[in-house]
PyMOL Python script that loads the backbone (N, CA, C, O; Angstrom):
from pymol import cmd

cmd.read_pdbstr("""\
ATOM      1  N   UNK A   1       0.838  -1.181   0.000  1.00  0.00           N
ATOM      2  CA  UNK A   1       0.000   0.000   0.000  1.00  0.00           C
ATOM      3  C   UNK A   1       0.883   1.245   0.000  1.00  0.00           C
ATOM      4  O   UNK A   1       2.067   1.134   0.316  1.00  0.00           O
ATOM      5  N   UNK A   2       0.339   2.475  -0.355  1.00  0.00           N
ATOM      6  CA  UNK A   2       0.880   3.566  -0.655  1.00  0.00           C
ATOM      7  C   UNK A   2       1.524   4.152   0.657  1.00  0.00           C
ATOM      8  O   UNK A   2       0.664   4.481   1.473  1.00  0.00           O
ATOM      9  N   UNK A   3       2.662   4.339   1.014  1.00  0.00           N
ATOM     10  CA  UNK A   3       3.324   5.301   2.388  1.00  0.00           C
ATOM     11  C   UNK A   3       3.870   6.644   1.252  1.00  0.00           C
ATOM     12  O   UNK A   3       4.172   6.547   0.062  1.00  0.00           O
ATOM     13  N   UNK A   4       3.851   7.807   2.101  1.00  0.00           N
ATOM     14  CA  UNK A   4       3.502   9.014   2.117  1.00  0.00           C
ATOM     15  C   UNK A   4       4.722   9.926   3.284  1.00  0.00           C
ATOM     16  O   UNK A   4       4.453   9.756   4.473  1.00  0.00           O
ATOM     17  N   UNK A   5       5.426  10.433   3.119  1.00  0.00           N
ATOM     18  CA  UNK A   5       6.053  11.285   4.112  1.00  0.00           C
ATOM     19  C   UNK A   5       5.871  12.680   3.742  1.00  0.00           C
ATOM     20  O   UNK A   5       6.122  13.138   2.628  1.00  0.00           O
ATOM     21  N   UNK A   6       5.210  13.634   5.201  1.00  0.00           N
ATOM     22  CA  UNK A   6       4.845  15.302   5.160  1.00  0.00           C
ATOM     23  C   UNK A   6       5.511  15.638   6.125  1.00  0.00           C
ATOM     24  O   UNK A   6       5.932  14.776   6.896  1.00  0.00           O
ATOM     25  N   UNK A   7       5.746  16.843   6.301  1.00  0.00           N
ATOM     26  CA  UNK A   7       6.088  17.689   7.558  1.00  0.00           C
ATOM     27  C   UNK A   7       4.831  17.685   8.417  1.00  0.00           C
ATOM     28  O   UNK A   7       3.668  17.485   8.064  1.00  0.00           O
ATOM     29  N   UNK A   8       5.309  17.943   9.591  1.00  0.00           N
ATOM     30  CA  UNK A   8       4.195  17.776  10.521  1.00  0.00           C
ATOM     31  C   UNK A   8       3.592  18.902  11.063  1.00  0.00           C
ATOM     32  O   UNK A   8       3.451  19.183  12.253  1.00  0.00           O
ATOM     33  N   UNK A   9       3.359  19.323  10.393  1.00  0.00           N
ATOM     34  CA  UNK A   9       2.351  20.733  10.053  1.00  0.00           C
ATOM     35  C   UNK A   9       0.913  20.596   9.850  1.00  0.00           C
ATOM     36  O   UNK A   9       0.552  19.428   9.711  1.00  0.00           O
ATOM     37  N   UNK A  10      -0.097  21.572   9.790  1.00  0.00           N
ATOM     38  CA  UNK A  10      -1.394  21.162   9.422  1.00  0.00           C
ATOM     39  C   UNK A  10      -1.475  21.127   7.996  1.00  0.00           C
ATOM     40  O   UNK A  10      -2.332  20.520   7.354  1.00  0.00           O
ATOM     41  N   UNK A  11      -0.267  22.006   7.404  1.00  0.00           N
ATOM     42  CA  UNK A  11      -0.362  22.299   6.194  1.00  0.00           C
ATOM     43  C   UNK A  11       0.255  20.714   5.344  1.00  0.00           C
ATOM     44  O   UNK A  11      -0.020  20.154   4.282  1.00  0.00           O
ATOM     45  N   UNK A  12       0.972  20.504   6.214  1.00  0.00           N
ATOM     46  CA  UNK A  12       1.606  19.217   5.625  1.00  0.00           C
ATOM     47  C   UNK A  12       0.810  18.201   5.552  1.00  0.00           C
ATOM     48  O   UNK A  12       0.944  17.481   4.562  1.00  0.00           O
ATOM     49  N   UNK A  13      -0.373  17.805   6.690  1.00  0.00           N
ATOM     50  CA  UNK A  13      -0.868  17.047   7.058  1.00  0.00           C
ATOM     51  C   UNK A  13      -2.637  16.998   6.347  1.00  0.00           C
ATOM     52  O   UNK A  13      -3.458  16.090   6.218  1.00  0.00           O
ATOM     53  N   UNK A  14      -2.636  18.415   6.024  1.00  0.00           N
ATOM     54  CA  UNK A  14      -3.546  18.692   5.057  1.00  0.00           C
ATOM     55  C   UNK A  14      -3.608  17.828   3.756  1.00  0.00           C
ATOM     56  O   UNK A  14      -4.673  17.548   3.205  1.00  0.00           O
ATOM     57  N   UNK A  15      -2.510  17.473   3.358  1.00  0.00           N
ATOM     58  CA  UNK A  15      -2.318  16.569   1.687  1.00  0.00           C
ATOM     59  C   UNK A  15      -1.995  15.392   2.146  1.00  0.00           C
ATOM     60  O   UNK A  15      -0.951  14.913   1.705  1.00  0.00           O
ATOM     61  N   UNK A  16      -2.572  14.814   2.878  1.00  0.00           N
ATOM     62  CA  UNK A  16      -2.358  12.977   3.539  1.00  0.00           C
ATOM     63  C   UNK A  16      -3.761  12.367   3.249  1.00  0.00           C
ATOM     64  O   UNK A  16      -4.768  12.658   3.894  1.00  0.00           O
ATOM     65  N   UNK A  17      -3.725  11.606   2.348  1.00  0.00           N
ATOM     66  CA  UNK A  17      -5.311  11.125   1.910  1.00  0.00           C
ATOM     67  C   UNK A  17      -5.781  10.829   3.050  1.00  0.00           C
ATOM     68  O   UNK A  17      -5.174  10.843   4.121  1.00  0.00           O
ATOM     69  N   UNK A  18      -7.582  10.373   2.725  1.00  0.00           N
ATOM     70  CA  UNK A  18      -8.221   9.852   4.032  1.00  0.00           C
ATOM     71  C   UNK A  18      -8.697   8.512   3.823  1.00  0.00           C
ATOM     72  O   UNK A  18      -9.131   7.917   4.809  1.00  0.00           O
ATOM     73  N   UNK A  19      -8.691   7.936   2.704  1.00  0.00           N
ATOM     74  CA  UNK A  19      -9.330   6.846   1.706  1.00  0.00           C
ATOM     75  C   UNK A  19      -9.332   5.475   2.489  1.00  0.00           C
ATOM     76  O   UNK A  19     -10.259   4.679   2.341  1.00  0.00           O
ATOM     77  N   UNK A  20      -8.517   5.284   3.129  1.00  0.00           N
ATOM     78  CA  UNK A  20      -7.926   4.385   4.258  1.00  0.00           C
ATOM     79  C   UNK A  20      -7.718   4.243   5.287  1.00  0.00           C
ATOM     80  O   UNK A  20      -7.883   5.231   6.002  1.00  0.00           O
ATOM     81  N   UNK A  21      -7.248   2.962   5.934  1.00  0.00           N
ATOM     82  CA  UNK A  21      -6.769   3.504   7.205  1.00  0.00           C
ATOM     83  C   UNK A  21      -5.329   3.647   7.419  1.00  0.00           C
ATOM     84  O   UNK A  21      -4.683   3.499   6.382  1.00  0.00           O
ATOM     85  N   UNK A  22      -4.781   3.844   8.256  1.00  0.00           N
ATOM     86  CA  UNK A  22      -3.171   4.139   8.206  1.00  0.00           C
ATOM     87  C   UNK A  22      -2.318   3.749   9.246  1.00  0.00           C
ATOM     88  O   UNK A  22      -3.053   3.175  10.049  1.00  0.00           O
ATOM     89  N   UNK A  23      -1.326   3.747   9.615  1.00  0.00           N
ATOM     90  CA  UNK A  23      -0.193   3.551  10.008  1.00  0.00           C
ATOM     91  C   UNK A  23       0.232   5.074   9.961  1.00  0.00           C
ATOM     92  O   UNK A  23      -0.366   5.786   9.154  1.00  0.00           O
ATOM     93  N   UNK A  24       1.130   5.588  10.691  1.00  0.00           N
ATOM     94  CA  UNK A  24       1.063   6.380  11.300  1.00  0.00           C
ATOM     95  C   UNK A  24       2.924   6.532  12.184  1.00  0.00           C
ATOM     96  O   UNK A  24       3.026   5.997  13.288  1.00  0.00           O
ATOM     97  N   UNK A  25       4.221   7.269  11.577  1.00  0.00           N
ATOM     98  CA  UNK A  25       4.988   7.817  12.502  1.00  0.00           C
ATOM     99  C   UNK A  25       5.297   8.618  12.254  1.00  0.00           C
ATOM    100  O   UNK A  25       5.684   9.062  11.173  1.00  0.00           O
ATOM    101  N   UNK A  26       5.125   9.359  14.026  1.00  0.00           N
ATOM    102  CA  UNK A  26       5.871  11.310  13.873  1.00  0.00           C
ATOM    103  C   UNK A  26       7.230  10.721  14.097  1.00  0.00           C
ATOM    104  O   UNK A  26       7.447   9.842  14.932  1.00  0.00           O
ATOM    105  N   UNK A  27       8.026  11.186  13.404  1.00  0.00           N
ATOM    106  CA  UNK A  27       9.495  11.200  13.501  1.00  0.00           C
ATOM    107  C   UNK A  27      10.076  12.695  13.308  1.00  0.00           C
ATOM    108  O   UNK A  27       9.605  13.679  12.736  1.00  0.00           O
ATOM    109  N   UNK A  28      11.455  12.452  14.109  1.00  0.00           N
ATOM    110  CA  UNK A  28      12.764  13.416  14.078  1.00  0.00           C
ATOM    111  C   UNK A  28      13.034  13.605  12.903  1.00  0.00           C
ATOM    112  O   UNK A  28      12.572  12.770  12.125  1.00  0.00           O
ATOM    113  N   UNK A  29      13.894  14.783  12.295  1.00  0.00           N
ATOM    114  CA  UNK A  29      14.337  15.068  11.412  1.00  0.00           C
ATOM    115  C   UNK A  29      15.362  14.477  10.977  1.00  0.00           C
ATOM    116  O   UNK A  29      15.811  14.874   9.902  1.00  0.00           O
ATOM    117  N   UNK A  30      15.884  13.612  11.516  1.00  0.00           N
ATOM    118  CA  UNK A  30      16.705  12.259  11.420  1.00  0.00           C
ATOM    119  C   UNK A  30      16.317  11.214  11.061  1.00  0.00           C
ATOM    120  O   UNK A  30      16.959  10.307  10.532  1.00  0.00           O
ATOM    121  N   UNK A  31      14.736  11.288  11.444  1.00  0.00           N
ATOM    122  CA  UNK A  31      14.001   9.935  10.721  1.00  0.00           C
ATOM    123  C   UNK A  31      13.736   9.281  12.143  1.00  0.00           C
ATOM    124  O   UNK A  31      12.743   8.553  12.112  1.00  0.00           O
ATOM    125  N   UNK A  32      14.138   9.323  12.942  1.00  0.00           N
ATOM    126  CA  UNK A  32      13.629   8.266  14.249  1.00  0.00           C
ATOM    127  C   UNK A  32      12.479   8.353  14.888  1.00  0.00           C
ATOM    128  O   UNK A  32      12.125   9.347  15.522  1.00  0.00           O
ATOM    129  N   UNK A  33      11.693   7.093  14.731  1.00  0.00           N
ATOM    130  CA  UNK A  33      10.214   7.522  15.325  1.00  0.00           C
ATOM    131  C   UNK A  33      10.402   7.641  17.004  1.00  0.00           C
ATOM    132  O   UNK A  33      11.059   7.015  17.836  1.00  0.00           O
ATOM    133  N   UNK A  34       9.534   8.704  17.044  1.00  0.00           N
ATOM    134  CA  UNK A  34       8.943   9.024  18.635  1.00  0.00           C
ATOM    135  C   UNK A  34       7.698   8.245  19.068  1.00  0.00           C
ATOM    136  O   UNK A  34       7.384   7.535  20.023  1.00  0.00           O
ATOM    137  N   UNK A  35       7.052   8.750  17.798  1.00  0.00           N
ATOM    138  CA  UNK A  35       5.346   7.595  17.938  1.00  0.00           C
ATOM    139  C   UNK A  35       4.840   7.291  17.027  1.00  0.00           C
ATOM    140  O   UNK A  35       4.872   8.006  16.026  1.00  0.00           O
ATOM    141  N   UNK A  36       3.969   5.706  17.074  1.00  0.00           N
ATOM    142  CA  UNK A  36       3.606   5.117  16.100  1.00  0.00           C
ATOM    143  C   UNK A  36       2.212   4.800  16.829  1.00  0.00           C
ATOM    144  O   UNK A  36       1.991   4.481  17.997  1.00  0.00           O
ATOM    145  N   UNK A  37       1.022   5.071  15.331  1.00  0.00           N
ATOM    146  CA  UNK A  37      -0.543   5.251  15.881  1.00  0.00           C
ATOM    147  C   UNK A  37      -1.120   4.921  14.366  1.00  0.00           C
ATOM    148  O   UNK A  37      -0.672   4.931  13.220  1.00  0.00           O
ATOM    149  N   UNK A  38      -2.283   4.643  14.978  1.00  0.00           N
ATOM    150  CA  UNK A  38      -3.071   4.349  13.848  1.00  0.00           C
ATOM    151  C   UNK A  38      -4.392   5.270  13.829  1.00  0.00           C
ATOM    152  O   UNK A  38      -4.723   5.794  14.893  1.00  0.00           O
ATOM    153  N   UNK A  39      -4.961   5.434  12.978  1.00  0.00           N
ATOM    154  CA  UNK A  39      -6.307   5.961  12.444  1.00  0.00           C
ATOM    155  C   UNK A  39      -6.810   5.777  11.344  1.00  0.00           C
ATOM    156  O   UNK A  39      -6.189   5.700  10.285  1.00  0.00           O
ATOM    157  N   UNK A  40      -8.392   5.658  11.545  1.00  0.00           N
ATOM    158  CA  UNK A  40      -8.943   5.225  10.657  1.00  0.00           C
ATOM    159  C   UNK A  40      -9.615   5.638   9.706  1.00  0.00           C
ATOM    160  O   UNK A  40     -10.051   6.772   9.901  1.00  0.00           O
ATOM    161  N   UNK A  41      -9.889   5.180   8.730  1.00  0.00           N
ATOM    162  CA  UNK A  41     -10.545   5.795   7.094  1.00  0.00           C
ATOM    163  C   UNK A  41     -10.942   6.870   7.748  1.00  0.00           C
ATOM    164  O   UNK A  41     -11.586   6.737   8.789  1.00  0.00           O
ATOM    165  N   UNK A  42     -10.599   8.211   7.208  1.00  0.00           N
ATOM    166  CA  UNK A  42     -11.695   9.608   7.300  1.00  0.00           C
ATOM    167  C   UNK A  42     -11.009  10.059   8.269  1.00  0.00           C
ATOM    168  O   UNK A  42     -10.852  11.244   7.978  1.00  0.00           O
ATOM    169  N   UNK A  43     -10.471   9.852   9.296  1.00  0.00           N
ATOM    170  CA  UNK A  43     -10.278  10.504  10.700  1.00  0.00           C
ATOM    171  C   UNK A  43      -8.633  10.804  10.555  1.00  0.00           C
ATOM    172  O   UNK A  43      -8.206  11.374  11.559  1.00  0.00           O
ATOM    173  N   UNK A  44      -7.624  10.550   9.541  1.00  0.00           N
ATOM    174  CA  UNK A  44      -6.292  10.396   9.115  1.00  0.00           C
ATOM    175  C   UNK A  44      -5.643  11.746   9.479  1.00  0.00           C
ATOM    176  O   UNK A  44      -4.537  11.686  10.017  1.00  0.00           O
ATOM    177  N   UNK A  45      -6.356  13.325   9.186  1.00  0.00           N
ATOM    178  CA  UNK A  45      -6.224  14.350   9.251  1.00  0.00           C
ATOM    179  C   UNK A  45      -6.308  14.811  10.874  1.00  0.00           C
ATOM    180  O   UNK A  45      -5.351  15.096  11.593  1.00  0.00           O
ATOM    181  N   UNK A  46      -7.212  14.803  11.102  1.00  0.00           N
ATOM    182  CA  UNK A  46      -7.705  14.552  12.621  1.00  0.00           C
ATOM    183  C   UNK A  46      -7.309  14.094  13.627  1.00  0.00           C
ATOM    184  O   UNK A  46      -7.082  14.678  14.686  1.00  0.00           O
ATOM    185  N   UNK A  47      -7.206  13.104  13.393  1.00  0.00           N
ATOM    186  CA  UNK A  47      -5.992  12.405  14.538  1.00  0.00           C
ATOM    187  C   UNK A  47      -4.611  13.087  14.394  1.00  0.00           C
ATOM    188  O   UNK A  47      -3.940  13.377  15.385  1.00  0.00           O
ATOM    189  N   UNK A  48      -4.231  13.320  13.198  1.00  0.00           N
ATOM    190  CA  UNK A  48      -2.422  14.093  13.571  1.00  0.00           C
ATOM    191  C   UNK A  48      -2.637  15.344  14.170  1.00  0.00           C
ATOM    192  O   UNK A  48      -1.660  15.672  14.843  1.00  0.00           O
ATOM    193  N   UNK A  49      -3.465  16.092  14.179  1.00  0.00           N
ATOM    194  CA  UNK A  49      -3.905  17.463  14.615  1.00  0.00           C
ATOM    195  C   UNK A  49      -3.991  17.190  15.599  1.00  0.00           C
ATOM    196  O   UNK A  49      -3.161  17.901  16.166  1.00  0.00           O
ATOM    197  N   UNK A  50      -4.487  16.554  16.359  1.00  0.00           N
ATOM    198  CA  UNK A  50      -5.205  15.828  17.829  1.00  0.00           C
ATOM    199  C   UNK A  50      -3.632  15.847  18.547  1.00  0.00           C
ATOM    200  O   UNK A  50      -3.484  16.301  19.681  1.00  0.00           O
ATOM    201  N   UNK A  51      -2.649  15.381  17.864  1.00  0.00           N
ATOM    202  CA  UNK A  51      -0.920  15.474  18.500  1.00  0.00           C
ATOM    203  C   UNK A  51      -0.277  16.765  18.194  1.00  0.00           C
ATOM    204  O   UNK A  51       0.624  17.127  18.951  1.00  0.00           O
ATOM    205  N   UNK A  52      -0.664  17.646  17.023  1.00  0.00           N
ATOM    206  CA  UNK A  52      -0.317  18.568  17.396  1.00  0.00           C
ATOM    207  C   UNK A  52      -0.423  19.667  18.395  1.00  0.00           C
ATOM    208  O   UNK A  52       0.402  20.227  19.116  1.00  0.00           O
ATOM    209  N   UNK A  53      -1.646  19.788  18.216  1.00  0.00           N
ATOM    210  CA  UNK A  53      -2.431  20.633  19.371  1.00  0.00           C
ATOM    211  C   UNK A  53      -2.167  20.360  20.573  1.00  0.00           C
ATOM    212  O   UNK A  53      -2.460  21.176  21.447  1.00  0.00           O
ATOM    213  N   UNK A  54      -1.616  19.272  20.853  1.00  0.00           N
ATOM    214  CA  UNK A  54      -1.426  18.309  22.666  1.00  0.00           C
ATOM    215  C   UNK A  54      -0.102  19.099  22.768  1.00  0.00           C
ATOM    216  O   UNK A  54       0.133  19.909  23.665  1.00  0.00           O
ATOM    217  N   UNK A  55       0.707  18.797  21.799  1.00  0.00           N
ATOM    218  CA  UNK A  55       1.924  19.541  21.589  1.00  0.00           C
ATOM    219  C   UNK A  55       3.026  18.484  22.159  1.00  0.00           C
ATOM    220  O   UNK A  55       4.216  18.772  22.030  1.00  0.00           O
ATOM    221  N   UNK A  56       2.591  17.097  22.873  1.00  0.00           N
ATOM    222  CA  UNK A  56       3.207  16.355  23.470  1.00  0.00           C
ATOM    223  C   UNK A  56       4.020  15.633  23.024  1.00  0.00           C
ATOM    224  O   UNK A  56       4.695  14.966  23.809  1.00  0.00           O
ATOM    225  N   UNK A  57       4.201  15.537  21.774  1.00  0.00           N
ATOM    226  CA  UNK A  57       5.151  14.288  21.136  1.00  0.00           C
ATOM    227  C   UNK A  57       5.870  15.170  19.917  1.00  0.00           C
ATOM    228  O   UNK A  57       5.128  15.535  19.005  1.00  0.00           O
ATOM    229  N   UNK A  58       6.923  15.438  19.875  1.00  0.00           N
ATOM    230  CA  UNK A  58       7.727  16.769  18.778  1.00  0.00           C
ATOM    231  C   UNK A  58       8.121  15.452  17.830  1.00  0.00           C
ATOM    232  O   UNK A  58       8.373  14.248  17.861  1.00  0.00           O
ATOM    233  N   UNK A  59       8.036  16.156  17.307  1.00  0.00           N
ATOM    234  CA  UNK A  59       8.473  15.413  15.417  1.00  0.00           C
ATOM    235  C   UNK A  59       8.356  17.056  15.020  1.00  0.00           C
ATOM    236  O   UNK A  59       7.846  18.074  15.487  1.00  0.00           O
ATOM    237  N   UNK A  60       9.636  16.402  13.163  1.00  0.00           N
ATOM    238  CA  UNK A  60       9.127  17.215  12.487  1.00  0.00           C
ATOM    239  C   UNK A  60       8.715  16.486  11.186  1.00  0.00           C
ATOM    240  O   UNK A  60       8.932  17.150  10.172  1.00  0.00           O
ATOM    241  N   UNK A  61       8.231  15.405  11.016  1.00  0.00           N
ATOM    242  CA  UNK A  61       7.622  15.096   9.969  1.00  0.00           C
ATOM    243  C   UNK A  61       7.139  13.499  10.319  1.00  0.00           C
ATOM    244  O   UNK A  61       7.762  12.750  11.071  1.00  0.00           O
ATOM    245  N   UNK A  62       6.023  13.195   9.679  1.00  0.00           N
ATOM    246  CA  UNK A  62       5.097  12.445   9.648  1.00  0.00           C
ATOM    247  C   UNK A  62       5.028  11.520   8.443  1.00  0.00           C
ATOM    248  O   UNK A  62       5.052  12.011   7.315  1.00  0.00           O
ATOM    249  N   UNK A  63       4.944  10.216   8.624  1.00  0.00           N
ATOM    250  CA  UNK A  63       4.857   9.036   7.718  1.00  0.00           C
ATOM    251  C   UNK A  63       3.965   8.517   8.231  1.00  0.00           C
ATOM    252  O   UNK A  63       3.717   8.206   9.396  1.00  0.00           O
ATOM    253  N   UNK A  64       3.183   8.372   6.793  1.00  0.00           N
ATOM    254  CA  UNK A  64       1.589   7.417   6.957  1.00  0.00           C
ATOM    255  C   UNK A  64       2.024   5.822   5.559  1.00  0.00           C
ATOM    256  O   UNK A  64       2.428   5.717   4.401  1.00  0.00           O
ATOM    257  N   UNK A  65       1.789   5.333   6.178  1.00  0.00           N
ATOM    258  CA  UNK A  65       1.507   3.848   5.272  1.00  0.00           C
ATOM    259  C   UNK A  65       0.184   3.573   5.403  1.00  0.00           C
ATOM    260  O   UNK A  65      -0.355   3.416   6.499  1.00  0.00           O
ATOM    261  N   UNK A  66      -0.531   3.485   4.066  1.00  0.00           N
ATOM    262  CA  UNK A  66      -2.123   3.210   3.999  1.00  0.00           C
ATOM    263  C   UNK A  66      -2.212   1.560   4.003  1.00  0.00           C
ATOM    264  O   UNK A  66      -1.388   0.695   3.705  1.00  0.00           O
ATOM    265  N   UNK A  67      -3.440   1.510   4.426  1.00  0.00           N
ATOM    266  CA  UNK A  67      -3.234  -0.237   5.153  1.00  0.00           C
ATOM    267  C   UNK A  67      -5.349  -0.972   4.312  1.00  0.00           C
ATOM    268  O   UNK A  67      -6.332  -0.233   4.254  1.00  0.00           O
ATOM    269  N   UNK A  68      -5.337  -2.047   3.983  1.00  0.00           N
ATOM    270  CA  UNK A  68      -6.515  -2.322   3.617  1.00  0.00           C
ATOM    271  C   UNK A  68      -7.738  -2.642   4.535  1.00  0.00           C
ATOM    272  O   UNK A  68      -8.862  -2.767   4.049  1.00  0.00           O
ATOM    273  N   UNK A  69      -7.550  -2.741   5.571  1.00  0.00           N
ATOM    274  CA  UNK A  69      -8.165  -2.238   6.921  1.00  0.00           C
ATOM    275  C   UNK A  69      -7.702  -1.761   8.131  1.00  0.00           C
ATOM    276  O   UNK A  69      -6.495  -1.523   8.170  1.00  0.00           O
ATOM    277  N   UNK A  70      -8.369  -1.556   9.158  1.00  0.00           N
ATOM    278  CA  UNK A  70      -8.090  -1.266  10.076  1.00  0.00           C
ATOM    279  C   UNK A  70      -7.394  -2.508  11.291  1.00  0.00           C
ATOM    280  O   UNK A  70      -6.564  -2.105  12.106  1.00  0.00           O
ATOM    281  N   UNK A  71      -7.721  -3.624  11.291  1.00  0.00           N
ATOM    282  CA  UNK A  71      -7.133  -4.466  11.789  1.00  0.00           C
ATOM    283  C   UNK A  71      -5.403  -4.891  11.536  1.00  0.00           C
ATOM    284  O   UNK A  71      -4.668  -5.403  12.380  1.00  0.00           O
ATOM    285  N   UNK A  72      -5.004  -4.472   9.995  1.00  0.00           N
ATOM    286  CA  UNK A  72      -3.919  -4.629   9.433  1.00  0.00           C
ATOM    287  C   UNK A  72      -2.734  -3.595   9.773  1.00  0.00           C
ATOM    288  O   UNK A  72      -1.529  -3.769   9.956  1.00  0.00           O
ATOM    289  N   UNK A  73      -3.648  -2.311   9.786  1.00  0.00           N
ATOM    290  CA  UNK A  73      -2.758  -1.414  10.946  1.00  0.00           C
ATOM    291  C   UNK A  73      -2.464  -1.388  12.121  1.00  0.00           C
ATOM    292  O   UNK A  73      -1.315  -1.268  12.545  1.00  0.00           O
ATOM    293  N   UNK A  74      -3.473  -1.499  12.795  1.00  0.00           N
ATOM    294  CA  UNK A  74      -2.837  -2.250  14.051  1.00  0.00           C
ATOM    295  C   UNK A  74      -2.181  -3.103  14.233  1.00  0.00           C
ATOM    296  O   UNK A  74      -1.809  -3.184  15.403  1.00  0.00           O
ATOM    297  N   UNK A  75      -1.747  -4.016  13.430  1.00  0.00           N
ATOM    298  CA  UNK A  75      -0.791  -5.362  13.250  1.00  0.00           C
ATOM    299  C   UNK A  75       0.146  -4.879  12.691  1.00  0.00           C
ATOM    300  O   UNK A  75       1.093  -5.666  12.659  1.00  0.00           O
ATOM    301  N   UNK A  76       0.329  -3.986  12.248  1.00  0.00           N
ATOM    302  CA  UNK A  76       1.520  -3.072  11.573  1.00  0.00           C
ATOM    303  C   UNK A  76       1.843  -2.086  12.508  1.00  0.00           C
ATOM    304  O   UNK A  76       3.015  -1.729  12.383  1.00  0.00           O
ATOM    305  N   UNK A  77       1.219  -1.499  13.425  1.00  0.00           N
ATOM    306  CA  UNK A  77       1.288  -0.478  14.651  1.00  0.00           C
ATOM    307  C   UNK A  77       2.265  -1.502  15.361  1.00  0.00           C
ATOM    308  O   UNK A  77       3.463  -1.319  15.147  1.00  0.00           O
ATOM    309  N   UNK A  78       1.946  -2.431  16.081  1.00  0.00           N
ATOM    310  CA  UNK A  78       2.419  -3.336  17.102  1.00  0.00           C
ATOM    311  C   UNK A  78       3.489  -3.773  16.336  1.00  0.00           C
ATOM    312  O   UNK A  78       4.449  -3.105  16.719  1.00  0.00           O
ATOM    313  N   UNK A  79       3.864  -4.576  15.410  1.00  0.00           N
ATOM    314  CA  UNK A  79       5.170  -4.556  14.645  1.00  0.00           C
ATOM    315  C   UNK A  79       6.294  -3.216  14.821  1.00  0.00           C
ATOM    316  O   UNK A  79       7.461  -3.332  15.195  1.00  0.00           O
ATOM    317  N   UNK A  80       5.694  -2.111  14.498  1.00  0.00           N
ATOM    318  CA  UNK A  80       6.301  -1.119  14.786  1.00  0.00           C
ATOM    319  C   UNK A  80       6.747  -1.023  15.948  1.00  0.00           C
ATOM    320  O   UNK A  80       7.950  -1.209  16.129  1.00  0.00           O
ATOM    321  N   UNK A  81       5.970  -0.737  16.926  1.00  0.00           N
ATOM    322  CA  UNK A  81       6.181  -0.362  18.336  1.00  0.00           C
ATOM    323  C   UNK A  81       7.327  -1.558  18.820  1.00  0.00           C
ATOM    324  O   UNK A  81       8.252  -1.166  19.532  1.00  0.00           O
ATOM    325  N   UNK A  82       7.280  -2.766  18.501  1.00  0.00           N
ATOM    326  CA  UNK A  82       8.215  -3.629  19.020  1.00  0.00           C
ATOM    327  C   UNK A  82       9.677  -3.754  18.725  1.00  0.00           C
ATOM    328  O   UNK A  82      10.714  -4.136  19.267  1.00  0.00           O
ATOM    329  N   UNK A  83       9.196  -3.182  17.464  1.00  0.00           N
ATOM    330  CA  UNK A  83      11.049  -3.561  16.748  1.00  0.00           C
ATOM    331  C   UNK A  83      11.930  -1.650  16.733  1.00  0.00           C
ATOM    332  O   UNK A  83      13.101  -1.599  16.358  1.00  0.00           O
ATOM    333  N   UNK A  84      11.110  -0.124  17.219  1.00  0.00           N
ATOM    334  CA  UNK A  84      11.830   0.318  17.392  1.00  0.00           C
ATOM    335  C   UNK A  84      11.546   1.198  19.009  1.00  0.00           C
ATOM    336  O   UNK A  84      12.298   1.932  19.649  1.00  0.00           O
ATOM    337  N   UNK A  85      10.306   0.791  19.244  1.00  0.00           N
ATOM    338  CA  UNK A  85      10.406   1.178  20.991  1.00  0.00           C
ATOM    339  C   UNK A  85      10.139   2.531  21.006  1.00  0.00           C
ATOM    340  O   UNK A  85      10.702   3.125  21.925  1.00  0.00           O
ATOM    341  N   UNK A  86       9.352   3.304  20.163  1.00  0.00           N
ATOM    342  CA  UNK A  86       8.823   4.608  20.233  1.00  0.00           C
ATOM    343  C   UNK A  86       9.329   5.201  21.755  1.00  0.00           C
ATOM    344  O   UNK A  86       9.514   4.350  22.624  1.00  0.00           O
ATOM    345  N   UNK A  87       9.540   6.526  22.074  1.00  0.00           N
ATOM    346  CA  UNK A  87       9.918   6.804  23.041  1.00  0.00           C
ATOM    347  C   UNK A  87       8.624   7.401  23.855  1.00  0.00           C
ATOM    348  O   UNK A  87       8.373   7.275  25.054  1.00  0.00           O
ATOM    349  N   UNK A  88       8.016   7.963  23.028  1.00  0.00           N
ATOM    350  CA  UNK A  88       6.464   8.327  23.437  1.00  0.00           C
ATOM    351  C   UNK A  88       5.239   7.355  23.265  1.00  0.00           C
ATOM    352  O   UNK A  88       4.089   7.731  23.492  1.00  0.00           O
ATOM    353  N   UNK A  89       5.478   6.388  22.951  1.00  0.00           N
ATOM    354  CA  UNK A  89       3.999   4.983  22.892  1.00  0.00           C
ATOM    355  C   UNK A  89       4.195   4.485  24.358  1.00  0.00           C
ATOM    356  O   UNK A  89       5.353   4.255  24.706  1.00  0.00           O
ATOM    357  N   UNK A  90       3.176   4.294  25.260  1.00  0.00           N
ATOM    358  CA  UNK A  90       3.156   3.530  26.247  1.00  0.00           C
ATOM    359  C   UNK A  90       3.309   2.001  26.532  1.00  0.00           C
ATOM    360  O   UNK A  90       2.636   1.105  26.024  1.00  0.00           O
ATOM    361  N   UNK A  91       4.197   1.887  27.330  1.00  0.00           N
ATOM    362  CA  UNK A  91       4.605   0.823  27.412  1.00  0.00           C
ATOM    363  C   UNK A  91       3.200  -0.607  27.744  1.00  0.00           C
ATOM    364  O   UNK A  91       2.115  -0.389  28.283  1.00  0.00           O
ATOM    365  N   UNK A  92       3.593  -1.685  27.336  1.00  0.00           N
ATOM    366  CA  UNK A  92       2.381  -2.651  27.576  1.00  0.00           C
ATOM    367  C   UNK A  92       1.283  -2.091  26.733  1.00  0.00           C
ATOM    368  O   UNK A  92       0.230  -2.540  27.186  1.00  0.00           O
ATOM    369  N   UNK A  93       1.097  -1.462  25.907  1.00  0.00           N
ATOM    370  CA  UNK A  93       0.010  -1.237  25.141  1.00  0.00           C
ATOM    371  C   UNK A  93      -0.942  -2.989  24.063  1.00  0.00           C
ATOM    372  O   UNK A  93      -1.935  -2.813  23.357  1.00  0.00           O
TER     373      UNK A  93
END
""", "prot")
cmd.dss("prot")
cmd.show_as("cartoon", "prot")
cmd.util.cbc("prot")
cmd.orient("prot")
C-alpha cells in the first residue's frame, strides 16, 4: 500500500489522503520515530492534529503507510512499536 512522508504541520498534514486507514509515525528530522498510531478511514487528518495541538510528542515530519483495513494497521502499529520502541507509545500497550 501507498506510504507518504509530510512535515508535521497542518499544512503538511492537510495533503495525507483519508481513503484508508493508516499507520502512522511522527518522527525526528533524522528519521527516528517518537510515535507510532493508527487511524482510521476519514479521521487520518484529525488524529495528527489531535498530537499537534497536545503539543506532546515533537516530530518534524510524519509518515503514513495506507493499510486495507483497520485491523492490518494495528498489526503493523504493534510490529512497529516492538522492533523500534517509540519513546512516546506507552509501554504494555
Amino acid at each position: 500500500m501507498a506510504k507518504k512522508t509530510v512535515p508535521l504541520t497542518k499544512t503538511g498534514i492537510g495533503k495525507l489522503p483519508e481513503d484508508k486507514p493508516v499507520v502512522y509515525r511522527i518522527q525526528t528530522e533524522g528519521g527516528k520515530t517518537n510515535y507510532a498510531g493508527v487511524a482510521k478511514r476519514g479521521r487520518v487528518q484529525d488524529r495528527l492534529e489531535e498530537h499537534i495541538d497536545a503539543g506532546k510528542i515533537p516530530g518534524a515530519k510524519v509518515q503514513i503507510e495506507q493499510k486495507s483495513s483497520i485491523d492490518d494497521a494495528e498489526k503493523t502499529e504493534s510490529r512497529i512499536i516492538a522492533r523500534t520502541e517509540p519513546k512516546y507509545n506507552k509501554r504494555g500497550k
